[in-house]
N, C-alpha and C positions, 0 to 999 in steps of 0.2 A: 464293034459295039453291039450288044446281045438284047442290051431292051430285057420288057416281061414280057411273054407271048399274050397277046390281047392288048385292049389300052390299060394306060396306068388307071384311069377314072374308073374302068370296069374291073380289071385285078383284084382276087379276092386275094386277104393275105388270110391263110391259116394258124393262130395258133396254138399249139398243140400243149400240155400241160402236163406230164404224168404226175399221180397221187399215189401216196401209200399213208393210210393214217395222220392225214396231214388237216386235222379238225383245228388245231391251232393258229395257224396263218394262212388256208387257203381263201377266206373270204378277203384277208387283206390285196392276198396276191389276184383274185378277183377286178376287186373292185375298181382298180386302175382303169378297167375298158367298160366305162360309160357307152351308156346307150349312143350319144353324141359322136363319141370319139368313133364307134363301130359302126357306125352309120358315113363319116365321113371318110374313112380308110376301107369300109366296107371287109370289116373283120369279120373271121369265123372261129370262134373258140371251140375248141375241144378238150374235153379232162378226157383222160385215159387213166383209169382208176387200177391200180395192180391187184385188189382184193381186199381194201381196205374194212377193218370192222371195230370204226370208228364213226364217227358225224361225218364221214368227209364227204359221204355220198350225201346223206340227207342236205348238208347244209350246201349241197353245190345245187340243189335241186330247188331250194329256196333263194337263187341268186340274182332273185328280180331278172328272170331269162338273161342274163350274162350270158349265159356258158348256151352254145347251138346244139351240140352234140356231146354224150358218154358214152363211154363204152368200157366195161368192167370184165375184170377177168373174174371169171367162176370156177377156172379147175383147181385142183385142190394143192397141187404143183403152187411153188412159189411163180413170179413173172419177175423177171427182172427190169431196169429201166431202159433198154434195148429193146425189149420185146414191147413196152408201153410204150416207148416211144413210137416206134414203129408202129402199132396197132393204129394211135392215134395219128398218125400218118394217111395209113390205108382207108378211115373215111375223112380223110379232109377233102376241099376244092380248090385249095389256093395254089394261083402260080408262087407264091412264096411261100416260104414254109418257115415257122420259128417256132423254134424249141424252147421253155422255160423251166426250168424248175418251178414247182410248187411255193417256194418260199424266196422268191424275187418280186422285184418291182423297178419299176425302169423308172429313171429322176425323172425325162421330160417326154412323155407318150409322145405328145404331136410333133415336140421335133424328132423324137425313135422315129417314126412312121413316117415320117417325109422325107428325111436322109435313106433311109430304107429303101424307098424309095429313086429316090435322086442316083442313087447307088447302082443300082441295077438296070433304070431305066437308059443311064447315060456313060455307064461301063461294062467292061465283060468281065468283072469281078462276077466270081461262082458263090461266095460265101463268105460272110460278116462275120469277123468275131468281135467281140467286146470287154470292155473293160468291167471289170466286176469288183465291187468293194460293201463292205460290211453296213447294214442299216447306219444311215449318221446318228441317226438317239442312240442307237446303243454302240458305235467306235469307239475303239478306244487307243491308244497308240503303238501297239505290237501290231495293230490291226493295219494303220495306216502305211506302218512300216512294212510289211510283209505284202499287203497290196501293192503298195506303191513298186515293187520290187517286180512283185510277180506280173503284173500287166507289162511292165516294160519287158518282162522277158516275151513274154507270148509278143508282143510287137516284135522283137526281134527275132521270134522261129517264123513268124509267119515275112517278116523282111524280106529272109532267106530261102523264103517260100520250102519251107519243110513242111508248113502248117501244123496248127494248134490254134483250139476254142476251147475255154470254159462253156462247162454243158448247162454253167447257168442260165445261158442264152446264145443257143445256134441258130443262124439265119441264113438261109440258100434259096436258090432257087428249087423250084420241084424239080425241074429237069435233071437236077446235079444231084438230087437226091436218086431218084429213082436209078439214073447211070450208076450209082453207088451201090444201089440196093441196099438202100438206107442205112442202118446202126447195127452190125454183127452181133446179133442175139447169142452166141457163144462167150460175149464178155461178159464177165458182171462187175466188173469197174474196165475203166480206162476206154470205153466205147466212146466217147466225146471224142477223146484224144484219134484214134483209131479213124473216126470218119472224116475228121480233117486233116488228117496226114493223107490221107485216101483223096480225098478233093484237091490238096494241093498238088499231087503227083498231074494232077489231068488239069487244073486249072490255077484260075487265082483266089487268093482269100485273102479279103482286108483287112487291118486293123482299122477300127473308126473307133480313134481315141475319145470323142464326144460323146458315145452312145453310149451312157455311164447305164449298169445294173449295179441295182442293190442289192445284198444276201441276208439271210438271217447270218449269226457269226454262233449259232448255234451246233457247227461241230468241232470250230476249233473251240468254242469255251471246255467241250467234255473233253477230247485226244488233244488239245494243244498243235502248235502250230507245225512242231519237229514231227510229228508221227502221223500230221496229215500231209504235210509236201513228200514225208519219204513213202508213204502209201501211192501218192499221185506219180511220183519216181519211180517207184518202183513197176506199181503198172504200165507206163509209160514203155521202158525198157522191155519188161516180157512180150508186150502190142508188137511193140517194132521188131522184136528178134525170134519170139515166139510162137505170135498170133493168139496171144492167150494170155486173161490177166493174172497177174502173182499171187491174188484170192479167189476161190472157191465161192466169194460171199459180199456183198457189201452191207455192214451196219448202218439198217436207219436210226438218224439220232432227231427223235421229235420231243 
């Protein structure tokens, strides 16, 4: 049993946000970590902004100090979410580390953070995946259907300890991060997948079927659900046989 290094009362947890043009739903996915809540789990928020030249900067900058830290990319180069992710990595503090997407929200913060918790303190589990399903206002039943599906499969890659995380929401410790060296910025899709195969080969990674995330269902409404799982298949394959995703590119759909 591996614990967090330091006490759990003192343990910062990091988490890390990357943004691209995301003026639409980043104050939602905000505003989950009240002041309260980050005080009691002793959160650190970080946006890692990819060059966004929309509100997303301004409006994180007006978020009632939510957010601890930014850090934006300025070269004129794209960044991809690899590289944001990572960036917003290299200034966290936290012995744990969580990854979000920009257009998530977790159903019950305090119990997320105390299983989170519970988790790490009292097993040698290296990294959390979670189950992820579509905002309930806007689900609808392709939605249900297709989630329901695809979490029980990620349960059972990670059963069989292959590992796999939706990069909706990756949770590890720092130490499993850094041993990794973080998220291969050569990807520009299937890097989620990629760091948790990578974790599972050296350790454990669990499903915690409780620790619901929510999404926007905002790419499957434009590509549908066929051209999004064979996009995630597809990278999946090239990751593992390759080292390299099947795109050159990922579209953002905002």
């Amino acid at each position: 049993m591996q614990g967090i290094e330091g006490s759990s009362a003192n343990s910062v947890i990091s988490i890390i946000i990357p943004t691209l043009n995301e003026e639409k739903l980043i104050l939602k996915t905000l505003s989950q970590f009240t002041p309260e809540l980050k005080k009691k789990f002793n959160l650190e928020i970080i946006v890692s902004d990819g060059g966004s030249d929309d509100k997303t900067i301004e409006l994180v900058n007006k978020s009632s100090g939510i957010v601890d830290q930014i850090t934006v990319h300025k070269e004129h180069r794209k960044q991809n979410i690899s590289e944001g992710r990572n960036k917003g990595a290299s200034i966290s503090k936290g012995d744990v580390l969580i990854f979000f997407n920009a257009d998530t929200c977790i159903r019950d913060t305090e119990y997320f953070f105390n299983k989170v918790l519970e988790i790490f303190n009292t097993t040698d589990v290296s990294a959390i995946a979670c189950p992820v399903y579509v905002f309930p206002e806007e689900e609808i039943m392709i939605d249900k259907m297709f989630h329901a599906f695809y979490n029980n499969y990620t349960r059972l890659i990670n059963k069989i300890n292959l590992g796999m995380g939706r990069g909706e929401a990756h949770v590890m410790r720092r130490k499993v991060y850094l041993e990794q060296n973080g998220y291969n910025e050569k990807l520009f899709a299937g890097e989620d997948y990629d760091l948790y195969k990578r974790i599972a080969g050296k350790g454990k990674i669990k499903f915690s079927k409780d620790l619901i995330i929510y999404e926007s269902p905002r790419r499957y409404r434009k590509f549908g659900y066929f051209k999004v799982f064979m996009d995630w298949y597809l990278n999946s394959i090239y990751v593992t046989f390759f080292n390299k995703s099947s795109s050159d590119s990922w579209e953002p759909v905002r």
